[in-house]
N, C-alpha and C positions, 0 to 999 in steps of 0.2 A: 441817519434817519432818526424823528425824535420820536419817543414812547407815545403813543396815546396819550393826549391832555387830560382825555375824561378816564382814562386808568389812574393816573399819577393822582386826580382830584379824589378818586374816592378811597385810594391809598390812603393820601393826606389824612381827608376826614374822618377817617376809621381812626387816625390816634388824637381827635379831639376831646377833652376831658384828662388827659395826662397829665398826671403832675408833673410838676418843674421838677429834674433835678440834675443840677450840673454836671454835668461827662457824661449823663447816661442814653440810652437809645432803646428802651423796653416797652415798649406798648402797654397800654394801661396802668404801667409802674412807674415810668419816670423818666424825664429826656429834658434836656435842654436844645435851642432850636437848630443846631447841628445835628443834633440826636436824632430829631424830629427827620432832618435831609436824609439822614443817615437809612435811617427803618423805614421810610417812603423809597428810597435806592435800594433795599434787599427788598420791598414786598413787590416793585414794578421792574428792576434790573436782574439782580440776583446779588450774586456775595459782594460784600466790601473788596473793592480792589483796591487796598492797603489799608494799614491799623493807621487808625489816627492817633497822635502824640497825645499829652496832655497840652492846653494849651490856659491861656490866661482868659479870665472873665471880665476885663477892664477892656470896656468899648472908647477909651480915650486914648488906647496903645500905640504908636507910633512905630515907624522903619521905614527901612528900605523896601521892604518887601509885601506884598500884596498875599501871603499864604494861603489863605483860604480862596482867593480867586484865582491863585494859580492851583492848589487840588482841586479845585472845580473844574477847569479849562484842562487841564489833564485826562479829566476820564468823560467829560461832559459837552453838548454843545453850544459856545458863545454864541446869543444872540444881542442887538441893540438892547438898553433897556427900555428906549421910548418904544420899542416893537416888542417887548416880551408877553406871549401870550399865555391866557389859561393852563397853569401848569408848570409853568417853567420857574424854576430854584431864582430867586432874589439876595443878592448881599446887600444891606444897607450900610452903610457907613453914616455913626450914630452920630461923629464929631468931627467939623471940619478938616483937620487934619490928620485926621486921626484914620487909622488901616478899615478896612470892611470885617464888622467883625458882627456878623446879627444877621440872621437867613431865615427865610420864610419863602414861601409857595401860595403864587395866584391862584387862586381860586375863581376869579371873574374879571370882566376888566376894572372892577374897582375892590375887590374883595379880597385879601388874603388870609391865610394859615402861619403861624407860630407858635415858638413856646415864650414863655411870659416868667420872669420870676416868682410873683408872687398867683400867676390866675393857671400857669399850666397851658397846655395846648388849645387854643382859640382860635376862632374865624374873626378878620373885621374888616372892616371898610380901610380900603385901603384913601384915607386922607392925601389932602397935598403934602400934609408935615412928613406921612413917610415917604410918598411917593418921589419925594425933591431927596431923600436918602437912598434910592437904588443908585447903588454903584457899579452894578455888575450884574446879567442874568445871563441863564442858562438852561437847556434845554437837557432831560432825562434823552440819555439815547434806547432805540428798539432793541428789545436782546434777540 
């Protein structure tokens, strides 16, 4: 069963204003946009269910393997993306071949939540340029 849409949104937007900082996951101190998933998943799920590795910042990365959409699909619910509603975790895949490596959270049906390198945690219009990069959504489950 998935969390409240309208819990997980005002999770979200409680860490708007965050600054960017790579690996981290601290509300008002600094998170990059996994961090971001991360402190929206303890303030609407509860604890991390496992420590995330370090991982690399290059959204051109390449493999076999889909990592981050498989730890999502792990503890989370897959939905379509062309159905993923208000609330539900986004993977975009930044570069045609390239792995899913960039997550953010609906906010609307055209609206989303991330963190940004240089702006920090922000709300925007979810455009077609991102919306044609979801690769993957997913739904916060009820605790």
């Amino acid at each position: 069963m998935p969390a409240d849409p309208d819990r997980v949104i005002t999770a979200a937007r409680a860490w708007l204003g965050t600054p960017y900082h790579d690996q981290a996951s601290l509300k008002a101190i600094g998170c990059d946009c996994l961090g971001l998933a991360r402190g929206v998943w303890r303030d609407v799920v509860g604890p991390e269910p496992f420590l995330i590795p370090p991982y690399s910042r290059d959204w051109g990365e390449t493999g076999p393997r889909e990592v981050l959409a498989e730890g999502a699909a792990a503890v989370m619910i897959r939905v379509p993306p062309a159905n993923a509603p208000p609330g539900a975790l986004v993977l975009f895949r930044m570069e045609r071949r390239a792995i899913a490596k960039h997550v953010g959270i609906l906010t609307g049906p055209a609206t989303f939540l991330h963190a940004c390198e240089r702006l920090g945690v922000i709300e925007q219009a979810l455009t077609p340029a991102w919306h044609r990069r979801i690769a993957y959504a997913f739904q916060f489950p009820a605790i």
